[in-house]
C-alpha positions as a Markdown table, in Angstrom:
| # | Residue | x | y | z |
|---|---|---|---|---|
| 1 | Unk | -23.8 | -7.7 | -3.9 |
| 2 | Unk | -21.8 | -8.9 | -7.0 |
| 3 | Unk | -18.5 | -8.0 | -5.6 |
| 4 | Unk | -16.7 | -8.8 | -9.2 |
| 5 | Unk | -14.9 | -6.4 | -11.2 |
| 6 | Unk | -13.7 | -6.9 | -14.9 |
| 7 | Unk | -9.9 | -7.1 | -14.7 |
| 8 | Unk | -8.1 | -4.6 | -16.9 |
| 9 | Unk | -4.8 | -5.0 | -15.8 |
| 10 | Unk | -2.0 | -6.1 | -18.7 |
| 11 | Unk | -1.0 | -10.0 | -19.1 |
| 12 | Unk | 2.3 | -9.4 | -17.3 |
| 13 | Unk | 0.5 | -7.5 | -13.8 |
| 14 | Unk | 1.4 | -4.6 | -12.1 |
| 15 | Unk | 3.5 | -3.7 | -9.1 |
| 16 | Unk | 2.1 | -1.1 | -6.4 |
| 17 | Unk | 4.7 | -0.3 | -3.5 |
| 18 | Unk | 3.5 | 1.5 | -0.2 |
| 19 | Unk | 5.3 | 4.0 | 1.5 |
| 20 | Unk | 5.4 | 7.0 | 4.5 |
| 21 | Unk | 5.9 | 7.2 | 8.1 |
| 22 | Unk | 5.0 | 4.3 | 10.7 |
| 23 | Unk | 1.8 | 4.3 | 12.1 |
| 24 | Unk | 0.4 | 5.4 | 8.8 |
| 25 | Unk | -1.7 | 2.8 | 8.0 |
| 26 | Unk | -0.1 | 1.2 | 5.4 |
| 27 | Unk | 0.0 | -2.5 | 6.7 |
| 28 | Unk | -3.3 | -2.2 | 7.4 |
| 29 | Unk | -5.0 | -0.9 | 4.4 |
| 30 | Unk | -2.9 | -3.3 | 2.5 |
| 31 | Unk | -3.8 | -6.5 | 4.4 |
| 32 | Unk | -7.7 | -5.3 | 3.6 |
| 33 | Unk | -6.6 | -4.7 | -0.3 |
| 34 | Unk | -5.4 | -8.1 | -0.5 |
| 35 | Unk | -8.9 | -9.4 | 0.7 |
| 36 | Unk | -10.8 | -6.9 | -1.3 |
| 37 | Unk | -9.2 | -7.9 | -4.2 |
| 38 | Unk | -9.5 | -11.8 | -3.6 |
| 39 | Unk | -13.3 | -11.7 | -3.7 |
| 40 | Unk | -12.9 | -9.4 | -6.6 |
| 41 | Unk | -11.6 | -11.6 | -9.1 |
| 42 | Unk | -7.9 | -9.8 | -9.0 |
| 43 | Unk | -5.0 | -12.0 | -8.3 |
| 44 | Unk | -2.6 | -10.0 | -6.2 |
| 45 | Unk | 0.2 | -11.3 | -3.7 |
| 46 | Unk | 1.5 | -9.0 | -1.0 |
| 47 | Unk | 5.6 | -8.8 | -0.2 |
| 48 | Unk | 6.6 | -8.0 | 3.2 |
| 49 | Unk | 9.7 | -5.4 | 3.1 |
| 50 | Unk | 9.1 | -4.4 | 6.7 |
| 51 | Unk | 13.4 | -5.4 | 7.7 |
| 52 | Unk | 12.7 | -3.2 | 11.1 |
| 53 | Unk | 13.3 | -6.7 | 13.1 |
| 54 | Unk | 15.4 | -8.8 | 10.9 |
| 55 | Unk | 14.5 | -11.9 | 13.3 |
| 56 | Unk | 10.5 | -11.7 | 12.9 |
| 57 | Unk | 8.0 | -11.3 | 10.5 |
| 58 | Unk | 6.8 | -8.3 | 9.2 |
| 59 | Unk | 3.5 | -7.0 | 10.6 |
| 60 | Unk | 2.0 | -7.6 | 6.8 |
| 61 | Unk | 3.0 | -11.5 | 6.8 |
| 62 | Unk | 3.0 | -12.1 | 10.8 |
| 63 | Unk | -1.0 | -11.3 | 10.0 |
| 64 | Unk | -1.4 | -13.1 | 7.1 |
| 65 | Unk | -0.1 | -15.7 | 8.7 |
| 66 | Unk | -2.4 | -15.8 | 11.8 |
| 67 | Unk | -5.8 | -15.7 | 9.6 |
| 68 | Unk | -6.0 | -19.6 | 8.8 |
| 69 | Unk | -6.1 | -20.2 | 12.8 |
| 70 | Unk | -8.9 | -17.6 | 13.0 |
| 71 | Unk | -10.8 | -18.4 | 9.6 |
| 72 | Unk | -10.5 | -19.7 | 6.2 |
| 73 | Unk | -7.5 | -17.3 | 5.5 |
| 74 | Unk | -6.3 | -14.3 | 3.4 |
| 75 | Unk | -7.0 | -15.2 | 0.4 |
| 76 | Unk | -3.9 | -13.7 | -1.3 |
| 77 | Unk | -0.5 | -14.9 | -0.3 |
| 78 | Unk | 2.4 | -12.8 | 1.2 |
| 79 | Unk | 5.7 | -13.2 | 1.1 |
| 80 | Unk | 9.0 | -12.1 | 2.9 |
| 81 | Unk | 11.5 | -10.4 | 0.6 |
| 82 | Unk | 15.0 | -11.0 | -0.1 |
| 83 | Unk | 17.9 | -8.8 | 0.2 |
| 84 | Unk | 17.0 | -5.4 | -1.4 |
| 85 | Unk | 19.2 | -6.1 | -4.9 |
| 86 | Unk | 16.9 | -8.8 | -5.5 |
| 87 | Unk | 14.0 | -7.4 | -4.4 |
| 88 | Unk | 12.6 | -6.5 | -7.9 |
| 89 | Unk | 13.5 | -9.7 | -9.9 |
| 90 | Unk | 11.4 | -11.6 | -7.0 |
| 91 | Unk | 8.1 | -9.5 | -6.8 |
| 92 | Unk | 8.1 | -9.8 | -10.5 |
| 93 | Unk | 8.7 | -13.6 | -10.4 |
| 94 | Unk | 6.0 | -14.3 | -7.9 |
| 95 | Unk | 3.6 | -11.4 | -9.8 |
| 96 | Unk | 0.6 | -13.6 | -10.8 |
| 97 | Unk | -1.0 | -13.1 | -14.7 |
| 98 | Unk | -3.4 | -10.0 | -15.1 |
| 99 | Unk | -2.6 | -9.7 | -10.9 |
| 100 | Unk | -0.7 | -7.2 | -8.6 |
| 101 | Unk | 2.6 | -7.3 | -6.1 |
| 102 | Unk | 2.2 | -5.4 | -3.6 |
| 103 | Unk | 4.9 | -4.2 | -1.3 |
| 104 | Unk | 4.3 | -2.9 | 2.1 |
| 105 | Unk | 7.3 | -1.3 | 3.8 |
| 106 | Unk | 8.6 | 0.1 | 7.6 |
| 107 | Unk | 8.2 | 3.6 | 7.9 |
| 108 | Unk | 10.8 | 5.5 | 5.7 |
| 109 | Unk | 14.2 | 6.4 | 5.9 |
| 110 | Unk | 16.0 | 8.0 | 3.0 |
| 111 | Unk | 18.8 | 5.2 | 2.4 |
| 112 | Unk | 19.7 | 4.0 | -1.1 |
| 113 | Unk | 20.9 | 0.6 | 0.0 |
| 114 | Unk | 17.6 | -0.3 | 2.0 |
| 115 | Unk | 14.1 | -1.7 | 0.7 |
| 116 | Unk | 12.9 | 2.2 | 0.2 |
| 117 | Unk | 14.8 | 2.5 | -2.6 |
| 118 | Unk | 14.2 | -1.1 | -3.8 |
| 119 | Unk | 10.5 | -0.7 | -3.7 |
| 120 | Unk | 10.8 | 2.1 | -5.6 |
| 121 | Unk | 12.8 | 0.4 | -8.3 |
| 122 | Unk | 10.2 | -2.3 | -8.4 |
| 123 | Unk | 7.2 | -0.6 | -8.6 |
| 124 | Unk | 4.9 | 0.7 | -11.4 |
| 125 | Unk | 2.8 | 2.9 | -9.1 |
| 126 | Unk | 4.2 | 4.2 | -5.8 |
| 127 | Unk | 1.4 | 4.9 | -3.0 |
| 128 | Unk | 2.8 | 7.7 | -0.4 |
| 129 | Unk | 1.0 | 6.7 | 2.9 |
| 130 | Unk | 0.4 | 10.5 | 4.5 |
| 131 | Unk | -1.4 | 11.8 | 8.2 |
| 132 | Unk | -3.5 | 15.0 | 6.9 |
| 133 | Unk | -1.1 | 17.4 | 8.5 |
| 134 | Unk | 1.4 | 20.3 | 7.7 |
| 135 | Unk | 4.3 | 18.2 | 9.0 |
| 136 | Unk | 3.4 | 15.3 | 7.2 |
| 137 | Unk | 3.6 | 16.6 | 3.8 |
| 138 | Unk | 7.1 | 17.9 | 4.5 |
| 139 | Unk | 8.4 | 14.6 | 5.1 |
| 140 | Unk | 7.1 | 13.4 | 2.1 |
| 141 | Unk | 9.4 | 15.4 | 0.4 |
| 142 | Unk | 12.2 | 13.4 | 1.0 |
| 143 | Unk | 10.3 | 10.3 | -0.8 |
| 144 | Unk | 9.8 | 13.1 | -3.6 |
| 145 | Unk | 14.0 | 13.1 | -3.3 |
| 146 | Unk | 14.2 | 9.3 | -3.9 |
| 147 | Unk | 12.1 | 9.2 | -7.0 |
| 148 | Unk | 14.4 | 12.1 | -8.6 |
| 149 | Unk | 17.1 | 10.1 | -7.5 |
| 150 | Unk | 16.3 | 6.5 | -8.8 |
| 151 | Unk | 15.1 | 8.2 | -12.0 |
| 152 | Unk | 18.5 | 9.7 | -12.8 |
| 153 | Unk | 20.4 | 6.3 | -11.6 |
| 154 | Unk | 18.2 | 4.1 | -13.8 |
| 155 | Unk | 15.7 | 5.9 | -15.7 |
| 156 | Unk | 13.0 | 4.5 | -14.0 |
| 157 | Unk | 10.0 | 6.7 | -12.5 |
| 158 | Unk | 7.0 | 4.8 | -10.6 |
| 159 | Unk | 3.9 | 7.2 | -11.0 |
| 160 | Unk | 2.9 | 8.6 | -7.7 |
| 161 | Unk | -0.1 | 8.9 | -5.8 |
| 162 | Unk | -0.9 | 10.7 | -2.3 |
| 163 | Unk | -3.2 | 8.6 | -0.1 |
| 164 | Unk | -4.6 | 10.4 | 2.9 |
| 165 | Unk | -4.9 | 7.8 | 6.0 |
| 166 | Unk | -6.1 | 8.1 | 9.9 |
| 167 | Unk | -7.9 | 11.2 | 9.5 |
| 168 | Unk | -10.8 | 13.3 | 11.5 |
| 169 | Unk | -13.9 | 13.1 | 10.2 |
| 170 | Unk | -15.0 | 15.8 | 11.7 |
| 171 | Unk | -11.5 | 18.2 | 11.2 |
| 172 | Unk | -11.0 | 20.3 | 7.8 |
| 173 | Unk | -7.5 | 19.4 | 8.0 |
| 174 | Unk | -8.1 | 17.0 | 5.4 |
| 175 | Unk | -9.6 | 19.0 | 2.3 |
| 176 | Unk | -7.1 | 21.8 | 3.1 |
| 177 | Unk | -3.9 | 18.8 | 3.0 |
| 178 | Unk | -5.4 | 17.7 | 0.0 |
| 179 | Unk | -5.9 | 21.2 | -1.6 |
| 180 | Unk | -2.4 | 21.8 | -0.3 |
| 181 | Unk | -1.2 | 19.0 | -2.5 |
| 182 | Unk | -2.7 | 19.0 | -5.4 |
| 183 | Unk | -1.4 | 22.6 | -5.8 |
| 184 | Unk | 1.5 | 21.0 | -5.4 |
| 185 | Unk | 1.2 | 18.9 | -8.5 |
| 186 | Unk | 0.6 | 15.8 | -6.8 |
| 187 | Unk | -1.9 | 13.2 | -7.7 |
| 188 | Unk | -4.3 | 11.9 | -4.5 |
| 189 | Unk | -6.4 | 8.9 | -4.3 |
| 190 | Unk | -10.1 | 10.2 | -3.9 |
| 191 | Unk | -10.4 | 7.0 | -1.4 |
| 192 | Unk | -9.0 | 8.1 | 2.1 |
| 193 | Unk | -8.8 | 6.0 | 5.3 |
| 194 | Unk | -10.4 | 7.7 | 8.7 |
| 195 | Unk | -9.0 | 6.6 | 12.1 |
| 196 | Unk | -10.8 | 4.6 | 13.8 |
| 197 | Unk | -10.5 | 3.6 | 17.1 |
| 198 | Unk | -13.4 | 1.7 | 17.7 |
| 199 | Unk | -12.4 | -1.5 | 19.9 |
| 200 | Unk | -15.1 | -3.5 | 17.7 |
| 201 | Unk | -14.9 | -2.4 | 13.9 |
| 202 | Unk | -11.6 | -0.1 | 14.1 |
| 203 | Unk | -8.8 | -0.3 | 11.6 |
| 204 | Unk | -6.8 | 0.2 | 14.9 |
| 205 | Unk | -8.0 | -3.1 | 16.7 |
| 206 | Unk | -8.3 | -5.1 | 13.7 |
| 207 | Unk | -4.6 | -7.0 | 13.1 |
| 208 | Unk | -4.3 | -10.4 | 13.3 |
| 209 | Unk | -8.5 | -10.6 | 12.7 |
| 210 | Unk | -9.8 | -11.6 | 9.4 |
| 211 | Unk | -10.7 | -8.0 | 7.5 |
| 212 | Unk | -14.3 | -7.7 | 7.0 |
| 213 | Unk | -15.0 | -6.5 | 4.0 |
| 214 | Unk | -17.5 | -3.8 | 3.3 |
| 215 | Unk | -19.3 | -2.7 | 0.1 |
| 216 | Unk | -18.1 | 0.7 | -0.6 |
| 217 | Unk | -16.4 | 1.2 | 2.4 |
| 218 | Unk | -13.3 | 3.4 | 2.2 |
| 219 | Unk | -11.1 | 0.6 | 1.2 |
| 220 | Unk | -13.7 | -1.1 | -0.8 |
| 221 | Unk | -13.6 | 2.4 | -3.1 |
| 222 | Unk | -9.4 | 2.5 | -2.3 |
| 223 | Unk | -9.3 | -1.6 | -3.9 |
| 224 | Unk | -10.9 | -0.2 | -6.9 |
| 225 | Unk | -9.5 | 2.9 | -7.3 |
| 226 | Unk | -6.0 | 1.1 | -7.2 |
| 227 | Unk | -7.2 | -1.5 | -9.6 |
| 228 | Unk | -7.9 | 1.4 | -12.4 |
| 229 | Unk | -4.6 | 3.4 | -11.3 |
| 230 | Unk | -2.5 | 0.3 | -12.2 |
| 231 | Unk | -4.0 | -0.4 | -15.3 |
| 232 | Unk | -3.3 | 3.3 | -16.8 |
């Protein structure tokens, strides 16, 4: 398969920030992205924000960084991040030409001075990581708070988009989630990411292995999906 996709992002890049609760998939589906996108043509680096253990890695860069012993390696770089005031001027720094930055954070907490907020600030399109459930949509609403927030502070609003991840297959929790929002007002990703627990192929087994990419797989669709989303 020609797994090559014309690049219509602007000269100066894009920035794409991921956000939601732990456990939501976002590490994950943004170490896959990063590989997707490499053997697509689309330059793209990944930041780690994840400051939950100040003395380690990230779980976005500690696997990144584990690939070349395992095989040939990511593909895409990934960085740490600086202190949140700088965050911004850095991801735009290391942005590459007609490429993305993509920020991966720790599950949220509503804290101006953290690298929530920051992300926020930095990014052009803001993807809220959410379980298909009742509960989980409430919490979003807090994120919601942030963006209203920033806006007033500095003008700036990042476009949101809802991405449902570490569904049932077989539940109609999903469709009614994703009705739910979209009544809402809220814009979601047609890609969504099932659970899978499958000790083999599983998104829940896979870190520190090199992602094995898929033709139009979930994330496959979700890589290009993004691609478009950033270019509007």
């Amino acid at each position: 398969m020609d797994w090559t996709m014309k690049n219509p992002l602007p000269a100066k890049g894009r920035t794409v920030g991921f956000v939601g609760k732990g456990g939501g998939s976002k590490s994950t589906s943004l170490i896959h992205l990063l590989r997707y996108w490499s053997v697509m043509g689309i330059p793209a680096v990944g930041h780690d924000a994840d400051d939950s253990d100040k003395k380690a890695d990230g779980s976005l860069k500690a696997w990144a960084n584990m690939l070349p012993v395992t095989g040939p390696g990511l593909g895409s770089p990934v960085y740490g991040v600086p202190d949140a005031p700088s965050l911004a001027s850095e991801v735009n720094r290391l942005r590459p030409a007609h490429g993305i930055s993509a920020i991966d954070t720790k599950a949220w907490e509503n804290d101006p001075a953290n690298h929530h907020y920051a992300t926020i600030r930095a990014s052009d399109l803001l993807v809220l990581a959410l379980y298909p459930s009742g509960m989980e949509t409430y919490r979003g609403g807090s994120i919601l708070g942030a963006l209203d927030t920033i806006e007033g502070m500095t003008g700036h609003r990042p476009r949101l988009v809802c991405l449902l991840t570490r569904f049932n297959s077989r539940s109609s929790a999903v469709g009614e989630v994703r009705a739910e929002l979209e009544a809402d007002g809220l814009p979601v990703l047609k890609a969504q990411i099932p659970a899978s627990e499958d000790k083999k192929t599983g998104l829940a087994h896979s870190f520190g292995k090199m992602p094995r990419l898929q033709a139009n797989s979930p994330l496959h669709q979700l890589a290009k999906e993004l691609v478009l989303e950033l270019a509007k």
